[in-house]
C-alpha positions as CSV (number, residue, x, y, z in Angstrom):
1,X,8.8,9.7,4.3
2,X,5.1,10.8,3.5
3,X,4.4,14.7,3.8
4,X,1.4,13.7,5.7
5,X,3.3,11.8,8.8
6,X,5.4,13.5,11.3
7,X,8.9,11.8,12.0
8,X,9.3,9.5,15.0
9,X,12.1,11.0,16.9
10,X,15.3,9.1,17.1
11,X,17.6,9.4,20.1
12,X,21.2,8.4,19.6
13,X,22.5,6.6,23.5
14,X,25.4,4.9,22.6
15,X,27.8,4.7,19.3
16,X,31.0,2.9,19.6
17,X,32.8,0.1,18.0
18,X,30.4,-3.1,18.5
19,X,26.8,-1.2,18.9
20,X,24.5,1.8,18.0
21,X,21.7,1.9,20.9
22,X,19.0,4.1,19.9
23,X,15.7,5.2,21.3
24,X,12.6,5.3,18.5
25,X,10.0,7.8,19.9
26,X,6.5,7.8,17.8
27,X,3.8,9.9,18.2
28,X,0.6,8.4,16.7
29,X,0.8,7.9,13.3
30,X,4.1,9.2,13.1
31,X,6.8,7.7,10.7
32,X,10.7,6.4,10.7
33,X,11.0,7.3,7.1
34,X,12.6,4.5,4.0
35,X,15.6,3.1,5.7
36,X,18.0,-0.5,5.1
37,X,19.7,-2.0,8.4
38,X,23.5,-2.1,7.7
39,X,24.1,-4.4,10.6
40,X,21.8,-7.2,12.3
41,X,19.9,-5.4,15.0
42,X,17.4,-6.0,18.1
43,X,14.4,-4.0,19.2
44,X,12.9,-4.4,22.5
45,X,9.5,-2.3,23.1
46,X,9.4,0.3,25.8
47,X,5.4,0.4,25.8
48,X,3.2,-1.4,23.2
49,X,4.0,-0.9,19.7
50,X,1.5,-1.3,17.2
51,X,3.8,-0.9,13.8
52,X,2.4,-0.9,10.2
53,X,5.8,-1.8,8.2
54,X,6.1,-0.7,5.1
55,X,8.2,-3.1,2.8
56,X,9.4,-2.3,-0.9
57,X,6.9,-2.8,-3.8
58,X,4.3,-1.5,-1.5
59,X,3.5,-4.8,0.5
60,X,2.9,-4.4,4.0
61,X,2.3,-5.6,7.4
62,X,1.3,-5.4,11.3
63,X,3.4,-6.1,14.5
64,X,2.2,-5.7,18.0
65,X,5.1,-5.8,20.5
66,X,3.9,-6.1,24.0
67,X,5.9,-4.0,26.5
68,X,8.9,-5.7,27.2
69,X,9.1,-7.7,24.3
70,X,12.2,-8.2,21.9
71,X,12.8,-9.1,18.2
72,X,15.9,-9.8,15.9
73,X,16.4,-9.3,12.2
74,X,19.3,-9.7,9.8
75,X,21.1,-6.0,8.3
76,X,19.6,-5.8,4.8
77,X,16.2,-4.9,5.7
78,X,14.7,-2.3,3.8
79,X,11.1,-0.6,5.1
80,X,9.5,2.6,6.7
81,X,8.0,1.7,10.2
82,X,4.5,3.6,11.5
83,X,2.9,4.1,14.5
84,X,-0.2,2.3,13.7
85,X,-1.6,2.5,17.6
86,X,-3.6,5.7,18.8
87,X,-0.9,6.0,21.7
88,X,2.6,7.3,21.4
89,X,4.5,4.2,21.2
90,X,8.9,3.7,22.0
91,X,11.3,1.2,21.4
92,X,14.9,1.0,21.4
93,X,17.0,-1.1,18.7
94,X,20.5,-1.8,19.4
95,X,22.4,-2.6,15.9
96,X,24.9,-5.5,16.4
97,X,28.9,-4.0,14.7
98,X,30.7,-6.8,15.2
C-alpha cells in the first residue's frame, strides 16, 4: 500500500464454507493494498469502476466496469487495485471455496 492512497474499505457479508462475499468501497484514488486471490473469485460492479491494477514488476493496467457488469479470474492473482475514476467507485467480489 502507498502512504499517499487511502484504503478502499472492505466489508465482509458473508464467510462460510463455499464463499467469502465482500463489498470493496473506494474513495477516489483510494487503494486495496498488494494482495494474491487464494480462491477463483467474481466481481460484479456496483457503480462504474474505473481501476488502475497494479501487477508485480511494476506493469500495469486499466479496467472500466460498467455498472452491473461482472468478471472472473483464477486464485493466484497477485496486484493492488486503484480507484482510477474521480467518483467513489464499489464492487463486490465473491471468492469461489469449493
Amino acid at each position: 500500500m502507498s502512504k499517499d492512497r487511502p484504503q478502499a474499505k472492505a466489508t465482509q457479508l458473508i464467510d462460510d464454507d463455499r464463499v467469502r462475499v465482500s463489498r470493496f468501497d473506494f474513495a477516489p484514488g483510494a487503494e486495496t493494498g498488494w494482495h494474491v486471490h487464494g480462491f477463483d473469485y467474481v466481481i460484479t460492479a456496483i457503480t462504474e469502476c474505473r481501476m488502475l491494477l497494479e501487477d508485480p514488476g511494476g506493469t500495469w493496467r486499466e479496467a472500466r466496469i460498467a455498472p452491473g457488469e461482472a468478471y472472473r479470474r483464477d486464485k493466484g492473482i497477485e496486484h493492488n487495485v486503484i480507484n482510477a475514476g474521480p467518483a467513489p467507485m464499489s464492487f463486490v467480489e465473491v471468492e469461489l471455496k469449493s
